[in-house]
C-alpha positions as CSV (number, residue, x, y, z in Angstrom):
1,X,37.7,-18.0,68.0
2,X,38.9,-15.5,65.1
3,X,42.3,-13.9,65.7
4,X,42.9,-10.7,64.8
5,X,46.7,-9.2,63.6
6,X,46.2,-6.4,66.5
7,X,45.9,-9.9,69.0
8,X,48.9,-11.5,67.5
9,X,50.9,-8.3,67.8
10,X,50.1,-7.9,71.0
11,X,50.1,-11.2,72.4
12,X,52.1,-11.8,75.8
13,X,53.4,-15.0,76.6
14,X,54.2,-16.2,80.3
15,X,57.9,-16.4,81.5
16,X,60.1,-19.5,82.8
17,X,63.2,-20.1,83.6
18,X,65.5,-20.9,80.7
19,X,62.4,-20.0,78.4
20,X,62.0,-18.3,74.8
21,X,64.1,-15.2,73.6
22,X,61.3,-12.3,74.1
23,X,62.8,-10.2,71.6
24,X,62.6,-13.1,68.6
25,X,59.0,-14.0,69.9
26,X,57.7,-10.6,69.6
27,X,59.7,-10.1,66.3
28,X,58.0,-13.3,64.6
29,X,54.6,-12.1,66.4
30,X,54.9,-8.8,64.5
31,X,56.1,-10.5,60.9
32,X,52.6,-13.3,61.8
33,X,50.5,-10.3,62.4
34,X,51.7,-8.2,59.6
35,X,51.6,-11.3,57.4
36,X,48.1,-11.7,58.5
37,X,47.1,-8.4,58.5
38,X,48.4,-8.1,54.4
39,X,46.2,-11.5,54.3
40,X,42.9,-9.7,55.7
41,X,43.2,-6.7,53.1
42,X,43.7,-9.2,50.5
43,X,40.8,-11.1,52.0
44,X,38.4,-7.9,51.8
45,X,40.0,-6.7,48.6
46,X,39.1,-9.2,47.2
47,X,35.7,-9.7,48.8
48,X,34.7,-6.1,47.6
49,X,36.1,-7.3,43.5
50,X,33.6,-10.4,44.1
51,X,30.8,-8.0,45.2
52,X,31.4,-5.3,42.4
53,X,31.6,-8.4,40.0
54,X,28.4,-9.6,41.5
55,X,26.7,-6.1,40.9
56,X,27.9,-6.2,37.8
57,X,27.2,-9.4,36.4
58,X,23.6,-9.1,37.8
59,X,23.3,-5.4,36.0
60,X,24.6,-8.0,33.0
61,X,21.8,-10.1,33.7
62,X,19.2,-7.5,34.0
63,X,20.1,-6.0,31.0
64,X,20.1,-9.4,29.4
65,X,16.6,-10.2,30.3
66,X,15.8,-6.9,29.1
67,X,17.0,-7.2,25.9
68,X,15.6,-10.5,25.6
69,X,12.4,-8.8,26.5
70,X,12.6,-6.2,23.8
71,X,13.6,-8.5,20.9
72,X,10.6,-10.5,22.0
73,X,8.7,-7.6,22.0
74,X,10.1,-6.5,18.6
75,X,10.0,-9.9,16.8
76,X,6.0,-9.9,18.1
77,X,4.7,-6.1,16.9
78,X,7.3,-7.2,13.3
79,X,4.9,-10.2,13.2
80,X,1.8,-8.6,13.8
81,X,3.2,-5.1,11.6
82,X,3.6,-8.2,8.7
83,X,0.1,-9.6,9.3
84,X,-1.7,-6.3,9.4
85,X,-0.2,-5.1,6.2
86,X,-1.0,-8.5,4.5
87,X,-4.6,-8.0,5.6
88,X,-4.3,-4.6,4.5
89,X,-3.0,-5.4,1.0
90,X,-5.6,-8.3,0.5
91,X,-8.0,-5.8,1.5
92,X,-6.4,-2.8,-0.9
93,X,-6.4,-6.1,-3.6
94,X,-9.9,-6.6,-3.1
95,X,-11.4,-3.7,-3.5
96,X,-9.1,-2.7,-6.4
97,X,-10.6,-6.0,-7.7
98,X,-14.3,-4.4,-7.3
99,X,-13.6,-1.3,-8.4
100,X,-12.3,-2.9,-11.8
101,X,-15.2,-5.5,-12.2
102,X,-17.5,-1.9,-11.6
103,X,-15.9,0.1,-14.2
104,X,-15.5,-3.1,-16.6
105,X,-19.2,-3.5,-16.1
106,X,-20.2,0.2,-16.8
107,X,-17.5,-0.3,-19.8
108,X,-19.8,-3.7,-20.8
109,X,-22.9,-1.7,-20.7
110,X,-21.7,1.6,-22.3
111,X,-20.8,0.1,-24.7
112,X,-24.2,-2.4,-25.4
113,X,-26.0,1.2,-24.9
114,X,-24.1,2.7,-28.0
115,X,-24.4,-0.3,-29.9
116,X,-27.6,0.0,-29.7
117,X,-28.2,3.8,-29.7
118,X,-26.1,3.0,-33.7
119,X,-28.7,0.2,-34.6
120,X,-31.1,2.6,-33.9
121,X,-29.4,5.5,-35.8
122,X,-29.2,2.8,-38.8
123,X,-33.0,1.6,-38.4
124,X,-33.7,5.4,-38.7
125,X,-31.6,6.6,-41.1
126,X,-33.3,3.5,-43.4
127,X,-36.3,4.8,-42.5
128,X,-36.0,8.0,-43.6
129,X,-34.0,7.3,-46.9
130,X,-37.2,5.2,-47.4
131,X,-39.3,7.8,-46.7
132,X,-37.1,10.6,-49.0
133,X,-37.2,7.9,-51.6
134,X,-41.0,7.7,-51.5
135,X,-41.6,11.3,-51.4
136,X,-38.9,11.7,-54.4
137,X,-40.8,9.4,-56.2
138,X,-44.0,10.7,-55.8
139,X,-42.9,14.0,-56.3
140,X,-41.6,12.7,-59.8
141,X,-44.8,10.9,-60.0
142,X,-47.0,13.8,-59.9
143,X,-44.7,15.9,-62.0
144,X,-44.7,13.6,-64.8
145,X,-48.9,13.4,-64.2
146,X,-48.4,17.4,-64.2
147,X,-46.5,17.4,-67.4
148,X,-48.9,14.9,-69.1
149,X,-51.8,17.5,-68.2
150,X,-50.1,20.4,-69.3
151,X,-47.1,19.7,-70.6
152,X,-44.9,23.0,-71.2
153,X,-40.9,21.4,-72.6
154,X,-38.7,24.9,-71.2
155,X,-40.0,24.3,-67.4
156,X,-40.5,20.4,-68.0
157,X,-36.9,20.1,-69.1
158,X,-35.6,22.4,-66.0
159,X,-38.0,20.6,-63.2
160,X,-36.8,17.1,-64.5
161,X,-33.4,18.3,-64.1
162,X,-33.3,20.3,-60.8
163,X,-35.8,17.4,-59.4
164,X,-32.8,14.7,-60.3
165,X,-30.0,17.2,-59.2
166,X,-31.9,18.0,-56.1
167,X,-32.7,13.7,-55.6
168,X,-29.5,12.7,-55.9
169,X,-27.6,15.2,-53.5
170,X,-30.5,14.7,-51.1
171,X,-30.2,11.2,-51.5
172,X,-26.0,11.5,-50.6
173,X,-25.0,15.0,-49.1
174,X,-28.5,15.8,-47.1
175,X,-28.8,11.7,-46.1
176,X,-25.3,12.3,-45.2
177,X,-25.9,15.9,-43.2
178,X,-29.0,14.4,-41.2
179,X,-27.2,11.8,-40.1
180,X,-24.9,13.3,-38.8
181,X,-27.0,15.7,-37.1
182,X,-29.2,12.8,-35.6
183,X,-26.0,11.1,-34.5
184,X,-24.8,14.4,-32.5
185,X,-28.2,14.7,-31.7
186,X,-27.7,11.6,-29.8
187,X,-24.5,11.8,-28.7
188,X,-25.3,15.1,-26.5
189,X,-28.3,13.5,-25.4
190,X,-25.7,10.6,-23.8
C-alpha cells in the first residue's frame, strides 16, 4: 500500500492511558510527510530529467542513424560519381584515340596522294622536255636542211641564233613556267 505525505500528515493515532505526547507525534508526522513530500518532487523531478534525457538521447539516436544513412548514401553516389566519370573518360580516351588514328590515316593517304600527284608531275614534265627537245631538234634539223637548200648567211646567222636563244630559255625559263603552271594546275584541282 503506497503512502502518501497528505496520509502521513493527517494520520490519527488511537489514545491510552499514559500514551504518546500528541503534539510531538503530529510534529514528527508533519517533518515525515514534508520529508516525504520533498522526496516525491525529487522523485518526479527527476523522473521528468530521465524522460527529457530519454527524448533526447533517442532524437540523438535518430539523428545518428540518419547521418549514418546519408554518409552511406554519399560514400555510394561518390563511388558511382567516380565510376561514371572513369567510364566517361575511357570513353572520351577512346574516341579521342579514333579520331587521331582517322586524321593520321587521312594524313598517311594525303600525303601517298601528293607523292604521287609529284611523280606524276616529274614523269610529265620529262615527257615534255623530251618532247621540246625533239621538236627543237627537228626544228634545227629542218633549218639546217633549209639552209643547205637555199642557203642565205644574214637570215641563216640570225635564225641559228634566235633558234639557240629561244632553245635554251625554253629549255630553263618556259620548262620552268609550265611546270609550275601544271603543278598549280594540280594543286587547285586537289
Amino acid at each position: 500500500m503506497r503512502i502518501a505525505p497528505i496520509d502521513i500528515a493527517h494520520k490519527s493515532f488511537g489514545r491510552k492511558m499514559m500514551g504518546l505526547d500528541p503534539e510531538e507525534v503530529m510534529d514528527f508526522m508533519r517533518l515525515v510527510a514534508e520529508e516525504m513530500e520533498a522526496l516525491i518532487k525529487e522523485r518526479n523531478s527527476l523522473k521528468e530529467n530521465l524522460r527529457e534525457k530519454e527524448m533526447a538521447v533517442v532524437e540523438y539516436r535518430e539523428r545518428d542513424e540518419l547521418l549514418k544513412s546519408t554518409i552511406t548514401t554519399a560514400t555510394r553516389m561518390s563511388e558511382k560519381m567516380h565510376v561514371d566519370a572513369e567510364r566517361e573518360a575511357k570513353l572520351i580516351i577512346n574516341d579521342a584515340s579514333q579520331k587521331a588514328d582517322v586524321i593520321v590515316r587521312e594524313a598517311r593517304d594525303s600525303l601517298k596522294r601528293i607523292y604521287n600527284e609529284i611523280t606524276e608531275l616529274k614523269k610529265v614534265r620529262m615527257q615534255f622536255e623530251n618532247n621540246l627537245k625533239a621538236i627543237i631538234q627537228s626544228h634545227l634539223q629542218m633549218i639546217d636542211q633549209g639552209a643547205k637548200i637555199m642557203p642565205n648567211p644574214t637570215i641563216e646567222a640570225k635564225l641559228h641564233a634566235e633558234i639557240r636563244e629561244s632553245a635554251a630559255l625554253t629549255d630553263e625559263s618556259a620548262l620552268k613556267a609550265r611546270i609550275a603552271e601544271s603543278i598549280q594546275k594540280k594543286m587547285a584541282d586537289l
